[in-house]
VEXDREN-2710 file (C-alpha; in Angstrom, 1 decimal):
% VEXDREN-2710
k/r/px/py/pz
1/UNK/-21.3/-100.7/17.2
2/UNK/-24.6/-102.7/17.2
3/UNK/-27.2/-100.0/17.9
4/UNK/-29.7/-101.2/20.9
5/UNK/-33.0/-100.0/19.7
6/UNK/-35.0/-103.2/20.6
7/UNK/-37.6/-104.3/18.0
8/UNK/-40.0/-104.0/20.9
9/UNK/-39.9/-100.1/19.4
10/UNK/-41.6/-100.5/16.4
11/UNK/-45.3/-99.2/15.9
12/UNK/-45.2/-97.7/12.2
13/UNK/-41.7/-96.7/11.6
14/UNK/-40.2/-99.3/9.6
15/UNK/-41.3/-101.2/6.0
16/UNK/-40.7/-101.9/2.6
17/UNK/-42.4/-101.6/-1.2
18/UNK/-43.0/-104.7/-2.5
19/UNK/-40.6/-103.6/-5.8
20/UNK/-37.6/-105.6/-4.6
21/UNK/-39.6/-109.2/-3.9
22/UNK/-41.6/-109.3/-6.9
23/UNK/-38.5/-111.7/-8.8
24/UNK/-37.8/-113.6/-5.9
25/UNK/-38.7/-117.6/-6.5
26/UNK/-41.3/-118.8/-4.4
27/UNK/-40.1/-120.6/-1.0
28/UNK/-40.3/-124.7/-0.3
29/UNK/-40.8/-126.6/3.0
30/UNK/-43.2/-127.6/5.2
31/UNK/-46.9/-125.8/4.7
32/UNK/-50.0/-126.0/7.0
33/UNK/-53.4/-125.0/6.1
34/UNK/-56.7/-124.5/7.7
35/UNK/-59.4/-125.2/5.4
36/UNK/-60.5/-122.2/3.2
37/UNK/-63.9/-120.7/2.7
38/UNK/-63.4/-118.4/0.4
39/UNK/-65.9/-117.7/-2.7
40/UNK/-64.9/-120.1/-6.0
41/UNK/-65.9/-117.7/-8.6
42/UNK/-63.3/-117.7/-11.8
43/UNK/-61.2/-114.6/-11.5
44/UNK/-58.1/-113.4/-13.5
45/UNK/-54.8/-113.7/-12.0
46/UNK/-54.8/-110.1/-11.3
47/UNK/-58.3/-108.6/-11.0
48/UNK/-59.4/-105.2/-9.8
49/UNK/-60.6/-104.5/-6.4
50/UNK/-64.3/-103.3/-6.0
51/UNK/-65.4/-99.7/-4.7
52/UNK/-64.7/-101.0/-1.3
53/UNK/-60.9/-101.7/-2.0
54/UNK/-60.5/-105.1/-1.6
55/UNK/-60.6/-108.0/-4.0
56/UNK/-62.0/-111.5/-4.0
57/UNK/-60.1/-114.0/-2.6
58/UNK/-61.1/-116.8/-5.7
59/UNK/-58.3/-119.7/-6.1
60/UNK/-56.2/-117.6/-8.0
61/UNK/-55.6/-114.5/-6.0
62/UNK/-55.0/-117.1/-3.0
63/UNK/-52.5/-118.4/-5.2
64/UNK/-51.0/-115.4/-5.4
65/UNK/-51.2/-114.5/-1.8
66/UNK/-48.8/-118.4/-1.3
67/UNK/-47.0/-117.5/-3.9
68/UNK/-46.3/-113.6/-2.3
69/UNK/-46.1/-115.0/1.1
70/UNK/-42.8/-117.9/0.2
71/UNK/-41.3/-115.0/-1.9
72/UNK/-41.2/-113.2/1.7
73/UNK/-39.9/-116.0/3.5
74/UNK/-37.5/-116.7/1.0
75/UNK/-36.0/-113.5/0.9
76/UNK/-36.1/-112.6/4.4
77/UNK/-35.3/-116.5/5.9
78/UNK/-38.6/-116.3/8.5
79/UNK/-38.4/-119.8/9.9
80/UNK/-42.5/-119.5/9.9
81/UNK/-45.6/-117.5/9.4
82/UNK/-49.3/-117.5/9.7
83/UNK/-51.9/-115.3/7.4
84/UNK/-55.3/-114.1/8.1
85/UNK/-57.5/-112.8/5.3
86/UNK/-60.9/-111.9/6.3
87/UNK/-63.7/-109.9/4.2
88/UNK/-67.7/-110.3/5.2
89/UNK/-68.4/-111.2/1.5
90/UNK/-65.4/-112.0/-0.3
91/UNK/-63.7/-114.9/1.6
92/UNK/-61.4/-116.0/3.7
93/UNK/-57.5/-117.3/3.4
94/UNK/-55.8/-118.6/6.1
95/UNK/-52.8/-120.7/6.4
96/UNK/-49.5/-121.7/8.1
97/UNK/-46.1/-121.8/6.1
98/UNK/-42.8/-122.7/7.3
99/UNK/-41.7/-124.4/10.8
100/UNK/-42.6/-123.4/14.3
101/UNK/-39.2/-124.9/15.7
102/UNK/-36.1/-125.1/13.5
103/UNK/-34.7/-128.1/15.9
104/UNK/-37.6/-130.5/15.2
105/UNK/-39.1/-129.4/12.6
106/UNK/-42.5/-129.2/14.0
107/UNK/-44.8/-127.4/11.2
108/UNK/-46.7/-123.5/12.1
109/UNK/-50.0/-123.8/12.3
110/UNK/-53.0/-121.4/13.5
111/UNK/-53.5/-122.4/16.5
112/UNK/-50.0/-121.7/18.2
113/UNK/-49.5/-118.7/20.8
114/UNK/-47.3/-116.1/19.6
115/UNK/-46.1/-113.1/21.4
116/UNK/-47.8/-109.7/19.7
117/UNK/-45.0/-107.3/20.9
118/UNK/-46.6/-103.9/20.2
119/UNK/-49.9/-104.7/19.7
120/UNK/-50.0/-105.0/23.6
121/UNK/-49.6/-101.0/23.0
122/UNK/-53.4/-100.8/21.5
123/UNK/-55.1/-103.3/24.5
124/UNK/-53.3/-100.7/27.2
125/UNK/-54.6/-97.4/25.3
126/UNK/-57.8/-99.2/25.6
127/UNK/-58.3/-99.5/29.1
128/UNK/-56.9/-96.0/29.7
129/UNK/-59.9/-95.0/27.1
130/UNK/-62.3/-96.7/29.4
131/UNK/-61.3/-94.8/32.2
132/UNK/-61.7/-91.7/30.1
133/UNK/-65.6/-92.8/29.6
134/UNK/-65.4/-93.3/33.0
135/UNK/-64.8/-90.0/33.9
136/UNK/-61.7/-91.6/36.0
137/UNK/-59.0/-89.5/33.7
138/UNK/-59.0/-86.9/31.4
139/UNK/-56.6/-87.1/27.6
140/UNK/-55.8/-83.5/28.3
141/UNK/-54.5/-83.9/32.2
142/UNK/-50.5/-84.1/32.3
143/UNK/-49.4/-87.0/33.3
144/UNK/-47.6/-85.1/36.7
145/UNK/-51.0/-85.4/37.9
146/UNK/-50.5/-88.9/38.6
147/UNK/-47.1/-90.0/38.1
148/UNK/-44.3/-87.9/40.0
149/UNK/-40.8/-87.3/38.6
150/UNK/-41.6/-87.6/35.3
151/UNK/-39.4/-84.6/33.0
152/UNK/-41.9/-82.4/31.5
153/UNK/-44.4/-84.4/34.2
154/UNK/-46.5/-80.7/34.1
155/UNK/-46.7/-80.1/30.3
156/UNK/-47.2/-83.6/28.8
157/UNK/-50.5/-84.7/28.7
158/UNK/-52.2/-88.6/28.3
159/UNK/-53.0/-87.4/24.6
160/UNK/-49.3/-87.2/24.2
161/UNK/-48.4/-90.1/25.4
162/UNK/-51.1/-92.3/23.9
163/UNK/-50.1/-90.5/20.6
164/UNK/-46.2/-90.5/20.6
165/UNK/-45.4/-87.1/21.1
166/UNK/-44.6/-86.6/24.5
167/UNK/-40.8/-85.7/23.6
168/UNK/-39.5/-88.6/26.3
169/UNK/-36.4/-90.8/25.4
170/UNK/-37.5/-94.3/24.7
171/UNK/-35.8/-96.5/27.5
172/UNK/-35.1/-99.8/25.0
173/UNK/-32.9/-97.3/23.6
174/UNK/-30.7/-96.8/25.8
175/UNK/-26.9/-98.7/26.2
176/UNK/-27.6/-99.7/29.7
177/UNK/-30.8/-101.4/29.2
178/UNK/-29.9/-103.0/26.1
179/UNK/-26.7/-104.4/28.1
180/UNK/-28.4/-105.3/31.2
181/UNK/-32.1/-107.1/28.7
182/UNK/-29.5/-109.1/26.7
183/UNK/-26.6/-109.9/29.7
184/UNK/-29.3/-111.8/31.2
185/UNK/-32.6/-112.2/29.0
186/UNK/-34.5/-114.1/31.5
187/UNK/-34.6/-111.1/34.2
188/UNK/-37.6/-109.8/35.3
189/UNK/-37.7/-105.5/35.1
190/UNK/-40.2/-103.8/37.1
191/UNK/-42.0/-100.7/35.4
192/UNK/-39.8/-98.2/37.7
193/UNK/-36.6/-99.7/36.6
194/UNK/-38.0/-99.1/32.8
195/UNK/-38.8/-95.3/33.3
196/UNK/-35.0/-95.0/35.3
197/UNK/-33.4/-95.5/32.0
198/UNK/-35.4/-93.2/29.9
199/UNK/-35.8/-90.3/32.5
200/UNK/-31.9/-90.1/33.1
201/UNK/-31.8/-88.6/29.5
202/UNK/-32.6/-85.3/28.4
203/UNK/-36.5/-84.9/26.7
204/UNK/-35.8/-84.8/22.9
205/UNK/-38.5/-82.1/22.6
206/UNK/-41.2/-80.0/23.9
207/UNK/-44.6/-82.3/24.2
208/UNK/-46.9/-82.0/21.3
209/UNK/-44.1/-80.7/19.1
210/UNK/-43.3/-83.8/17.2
211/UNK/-44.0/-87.4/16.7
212/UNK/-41.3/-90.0/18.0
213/UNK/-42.3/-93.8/19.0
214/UNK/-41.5/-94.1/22.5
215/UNK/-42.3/-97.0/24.6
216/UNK/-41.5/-94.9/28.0
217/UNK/-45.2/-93.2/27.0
218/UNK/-47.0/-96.8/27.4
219/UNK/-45.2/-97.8/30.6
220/UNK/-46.5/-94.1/32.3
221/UNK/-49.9/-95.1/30.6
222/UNK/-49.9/-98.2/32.2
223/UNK/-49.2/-97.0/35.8
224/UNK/-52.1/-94.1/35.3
225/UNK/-54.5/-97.2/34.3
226/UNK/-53.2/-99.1/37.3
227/UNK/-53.2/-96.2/39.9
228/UNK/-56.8/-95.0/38.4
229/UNK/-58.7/-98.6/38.3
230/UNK/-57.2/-100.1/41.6
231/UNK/-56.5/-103.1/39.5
232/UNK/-52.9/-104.5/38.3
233/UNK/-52.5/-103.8/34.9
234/UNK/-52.6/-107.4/33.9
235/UNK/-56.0/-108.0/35.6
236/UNK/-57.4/-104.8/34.6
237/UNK/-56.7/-105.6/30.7
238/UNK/-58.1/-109.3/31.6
239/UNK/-61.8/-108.1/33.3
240/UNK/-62.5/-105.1/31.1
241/UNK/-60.6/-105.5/28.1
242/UNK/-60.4/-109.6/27.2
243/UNK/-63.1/-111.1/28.8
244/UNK/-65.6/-108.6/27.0
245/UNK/-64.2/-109.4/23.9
246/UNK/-64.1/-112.6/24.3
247/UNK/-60.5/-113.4/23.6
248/UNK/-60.5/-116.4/25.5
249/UNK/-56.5/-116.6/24.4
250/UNK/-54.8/-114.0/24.7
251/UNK/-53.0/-113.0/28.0
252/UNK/-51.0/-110.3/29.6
253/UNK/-48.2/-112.5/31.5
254/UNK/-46.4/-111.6/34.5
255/UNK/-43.5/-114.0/33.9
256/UNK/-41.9/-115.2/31.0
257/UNK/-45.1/-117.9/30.9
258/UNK/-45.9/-119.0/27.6
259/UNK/-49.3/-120.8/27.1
260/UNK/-48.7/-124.3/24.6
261/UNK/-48.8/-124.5/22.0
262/UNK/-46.3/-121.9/21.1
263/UNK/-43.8/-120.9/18.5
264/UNK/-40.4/-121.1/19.2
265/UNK/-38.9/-117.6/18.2
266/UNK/-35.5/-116.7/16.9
267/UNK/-33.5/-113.3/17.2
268/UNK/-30.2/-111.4/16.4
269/UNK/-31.1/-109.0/19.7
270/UNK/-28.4/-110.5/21.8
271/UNK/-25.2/-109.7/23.3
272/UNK/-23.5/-111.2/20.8
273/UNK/-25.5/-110.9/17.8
274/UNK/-25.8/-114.8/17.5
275/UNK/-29.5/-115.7/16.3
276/UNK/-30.8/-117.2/20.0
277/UNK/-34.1/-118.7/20.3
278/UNK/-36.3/-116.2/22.4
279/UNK/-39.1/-118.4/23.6
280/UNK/-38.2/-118.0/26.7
281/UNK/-36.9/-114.7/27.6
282/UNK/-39.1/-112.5/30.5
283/UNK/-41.1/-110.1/28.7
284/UNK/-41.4/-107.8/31.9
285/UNK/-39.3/-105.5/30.0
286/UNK/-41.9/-104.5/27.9
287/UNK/-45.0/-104.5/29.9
288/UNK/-47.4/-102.4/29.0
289/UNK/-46.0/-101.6/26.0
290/UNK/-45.2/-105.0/24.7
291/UNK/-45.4/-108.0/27.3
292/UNK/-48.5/-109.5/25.7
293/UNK/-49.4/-113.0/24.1
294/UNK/-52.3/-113.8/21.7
295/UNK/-53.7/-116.2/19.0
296/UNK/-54.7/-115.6/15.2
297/UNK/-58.3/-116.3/16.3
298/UNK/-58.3/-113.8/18.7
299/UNK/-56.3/-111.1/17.1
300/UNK/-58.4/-111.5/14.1
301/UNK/-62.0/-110.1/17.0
302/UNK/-59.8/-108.1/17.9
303/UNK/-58.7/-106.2/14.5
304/UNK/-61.8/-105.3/14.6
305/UNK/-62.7/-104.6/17.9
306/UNK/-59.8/-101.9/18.8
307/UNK/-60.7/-100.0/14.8
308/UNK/-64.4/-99.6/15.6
309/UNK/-64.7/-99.7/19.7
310/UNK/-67.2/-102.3/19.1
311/UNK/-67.3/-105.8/20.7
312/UNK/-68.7/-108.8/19.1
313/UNK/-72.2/-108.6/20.8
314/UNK/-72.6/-105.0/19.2
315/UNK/-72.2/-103.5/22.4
316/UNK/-69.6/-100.8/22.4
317/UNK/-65.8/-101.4/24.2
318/UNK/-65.2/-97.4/24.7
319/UNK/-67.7/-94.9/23.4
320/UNK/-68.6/-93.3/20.2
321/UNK/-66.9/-89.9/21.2
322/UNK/-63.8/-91.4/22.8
323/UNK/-63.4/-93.9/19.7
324/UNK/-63.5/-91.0/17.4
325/UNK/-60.8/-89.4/19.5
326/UNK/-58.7/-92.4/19.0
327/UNK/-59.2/-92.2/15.5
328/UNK/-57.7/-88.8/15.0
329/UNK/-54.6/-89.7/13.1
330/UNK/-52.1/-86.8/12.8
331/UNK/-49.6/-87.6/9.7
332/UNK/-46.5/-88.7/10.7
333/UNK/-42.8/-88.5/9.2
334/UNK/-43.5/-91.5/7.1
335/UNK/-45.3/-90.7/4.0
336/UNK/-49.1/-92.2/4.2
337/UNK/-49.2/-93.1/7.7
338/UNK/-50.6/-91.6/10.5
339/UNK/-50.6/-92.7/14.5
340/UNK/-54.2/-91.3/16.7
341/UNK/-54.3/-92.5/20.1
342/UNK/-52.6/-96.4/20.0
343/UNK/-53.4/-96.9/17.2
344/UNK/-52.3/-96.5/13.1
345/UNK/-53.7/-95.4/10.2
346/UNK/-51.8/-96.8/7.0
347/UNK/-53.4/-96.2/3.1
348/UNK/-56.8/-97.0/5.5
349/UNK/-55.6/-99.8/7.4
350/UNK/-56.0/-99.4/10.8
351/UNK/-54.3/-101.6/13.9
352/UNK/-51.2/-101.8/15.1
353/UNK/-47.8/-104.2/14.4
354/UNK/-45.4/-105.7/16.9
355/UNK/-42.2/-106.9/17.2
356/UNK/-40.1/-108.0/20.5
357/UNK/-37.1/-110.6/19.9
358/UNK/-38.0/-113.5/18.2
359/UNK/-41.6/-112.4/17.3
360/UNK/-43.1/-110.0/15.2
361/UNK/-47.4/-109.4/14.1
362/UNK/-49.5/-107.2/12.2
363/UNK/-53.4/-106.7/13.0
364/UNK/-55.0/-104.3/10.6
365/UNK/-58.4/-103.5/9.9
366/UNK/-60.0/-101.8/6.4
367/UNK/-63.4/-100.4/7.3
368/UNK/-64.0/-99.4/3.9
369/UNK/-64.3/-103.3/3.4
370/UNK/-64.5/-104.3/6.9
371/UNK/-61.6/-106.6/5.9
372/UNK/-58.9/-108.1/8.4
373/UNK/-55.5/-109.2/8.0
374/UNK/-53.6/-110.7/10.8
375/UNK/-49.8/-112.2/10.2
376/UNK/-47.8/-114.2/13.0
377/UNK/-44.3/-115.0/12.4
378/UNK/-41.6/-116.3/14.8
379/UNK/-38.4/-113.9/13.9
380/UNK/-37.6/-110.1/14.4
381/UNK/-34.6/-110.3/12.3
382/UNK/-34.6/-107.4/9.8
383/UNK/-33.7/-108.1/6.0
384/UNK/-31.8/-104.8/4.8
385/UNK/-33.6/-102.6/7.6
386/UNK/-37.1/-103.7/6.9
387/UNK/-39.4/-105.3/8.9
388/UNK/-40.6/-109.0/8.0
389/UNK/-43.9/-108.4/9.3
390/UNK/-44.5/-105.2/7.3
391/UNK/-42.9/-107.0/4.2
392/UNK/-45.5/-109.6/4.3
393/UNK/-48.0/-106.8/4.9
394/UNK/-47.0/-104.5/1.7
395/UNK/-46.9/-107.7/-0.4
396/UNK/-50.4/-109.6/0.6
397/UNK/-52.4/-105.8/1.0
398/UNK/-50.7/-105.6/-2.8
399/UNK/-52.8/-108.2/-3.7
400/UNK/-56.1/-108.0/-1.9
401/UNK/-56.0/-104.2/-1.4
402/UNK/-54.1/-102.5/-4.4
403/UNK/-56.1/-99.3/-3.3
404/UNK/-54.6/-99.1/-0.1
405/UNK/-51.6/-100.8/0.0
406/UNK/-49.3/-101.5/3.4
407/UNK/-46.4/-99.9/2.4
408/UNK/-44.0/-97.9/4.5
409/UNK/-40.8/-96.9/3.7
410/UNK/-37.7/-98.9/5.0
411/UNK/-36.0/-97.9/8.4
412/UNK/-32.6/-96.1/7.6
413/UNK/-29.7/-98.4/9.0
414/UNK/-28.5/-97.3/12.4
415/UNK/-25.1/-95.7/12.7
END
């Protein structure tokens, strides 16, 4: 039975080593590029990193990067991709490989909207943390403060839920949302209907006990941030989250509206299990938890943004104290990585990745180097249990970061 765990689920919980792509052969087709910038000092093929971890991106390690990058898409058949290197001192790759839209063959490119998935998780944790500077909420109230009905409503705080430990059952797990999301994938869900099918299960565990992924957290989280500000979510995230930052494209729809460009995107999440192309499908369903749309530009500020709390004028988007609450990352089950407040903490890359059908991103920051990668791609279809997205991040980071390398270990295939 196909299990209906939507890809909308994903935060840290699924990857790969890089081991098993190393002897693929490098991909053909279409490639785009946006001109680079990086330094053109002769390197070896495969030269150390510095004492800040990462290395620089000469004309040969960007080879390596194409060469890494077609491997992936060989391997895992991604239609198209788009990679973001950024270091202050040691250049800058980016570039588009593969095809937006299977049907015409119209090339990726930078500039194209793409749905983030997950990464809507870290702008949503964000304007709760602003009402926490605000004095508005508190991390430690229980979320029965503000949101009635909710099991455990008295015990489990906003700390939990920001930090996926709450002990709720994930709705996109459950049969009758995966029936209903995929019967008719156009359908818009309100956030009420959402909680409904998580809160007719049993909690998995006492709050604080354990760490489980849960998108039923970010939908609560969502509703405190709209009860709290007086705002709607989506305009809330707009004045005090995107505007601030600049990200002048990147939006929080309330339909399935989808900005052009665009990628088309392709899933297996369906009724059927026939690859569909996902472009689009309402992504109500996700909401605060995974409705949004951004750009590589944009995502690239924000990287940054969301790992320090600082905008791009220096001023600060949430404070010193509550930014060093976020960045408390208890370990998690999977070896290296740990998840604060939003947010993940991977071998010292901090962000978050995302994945809903027919999209999937990665936005990571490395202080240590105050380095940025960003990937884009326009599938969520898993090759042996792993994640594209966090395959192209374990084999590019295995490059440009040996020292702290993206790698997770592989989901285990549902039963």
């Amino acid at each position: 039975m196909r299990h209906p765990y939507l890809r909308l689920r994903t935060g840290i919980v699924v990857a790969t080593a890089l081991g098993a792509l190393v002897a693929v052969p490098a991909a053909s087709g279409a490639v785009t590029a946006a001109p680079p910038t990086a330094a053109t000092a002769t390197e070896p093929p495969s030269p150390s990193s510095s004492g800040d971890g990462v290395v620089e991106l000469t004309p040969a390690v960007r080879q390596q990067v194409d060469e890494a990058v077609q491997r992936v898409m060989k391997q895992a058949s991604i239609p198209g991709v788009t990679v973001g290197i950024w270091t202050p001192d040691k250049g800058e790759y980016v570039k588009s490989f593969g095809v937006a839209d299977k049907n015409t063959g119209r090339a990726m490119n930078p500039g194209l909207y793409m749905r983030i998935g997950s990464e809507t998780k870290t702008f949503t944790v964000t304007a709760l943390l602003q009402l926490v500077d605000q004095g508005k909420v508190g991390l430690d109230d229980t979320i029965g403060k503000y949101i009635d009905g909710v099991p455990n409503g008295d015990k489990i705080t906003l700390r939990q839920l920001a930090g996926m430990r709450s002990g709720l059952f994930n709705y996109s797990a459950d049969e009758d949302f995966f029936k209903a999301l995929t019967s008719d994938p156009q359908r818009p869900f309100t956030p009420q209907q959402l909680l409904a099918y998580s809160f007719k299960h049993p909690v998995l565990f006492p709050p604080g006990e354990k760490f489980y992924y849960c998108n039923t957290n970010l939908i609560l989280l969502g509703l405190v941030v709209e009860q709290m500000s007086g705002q709607h979510l989506d305009d809330y995230i707009q004045d005090h989250v995107l505007d601030p930052a600049g990200l002048d494209h990147t939006l929080f729809p309330t339909g399935n509206e989808f900005p052009t460009p665009h990628s088309q995107g392709y899933t297996d999440q369906t009724a059927t299990g026939a690859v569909e192309d996902s472009a689009d499908w309402d992504p109500s369903w996700g909401w605060a938890a995974g409705a949004m749309i951004s750009r590589l530009d944009d995502l690239r500020v924000w990287a940054r943004t969301v790992a320090t709390g600082v905008l791009p004028d220096g001023s600060r988007m949430i404070s010193p104290a509550t930014q060093r609450q976020r960045l408390i990352t208890p370990p998690t089950p999977i070896p290296g990585a740990g998840y604060g407040l939003g947010i993940f903490d991977v071998q010292g890359w901090i962000g978050h990745n995302g994945s809903l059908p027919g999209y999937e991103s990665l936005t990571i920051y490395l202080p240590s180097a105050r380095a940025t990668l960003v990937v884009l791609l326009n599938t969520d279809i898993n090759y042996k249990n792993q994640e594209p997205s966090t395959l192209f991040g374990d084999a590019i980071t295995t490059i440009v970061s040996p020292q702290h390398v993206f790698n997770l270990p592989a989901e285990p295939a549902a039963r």
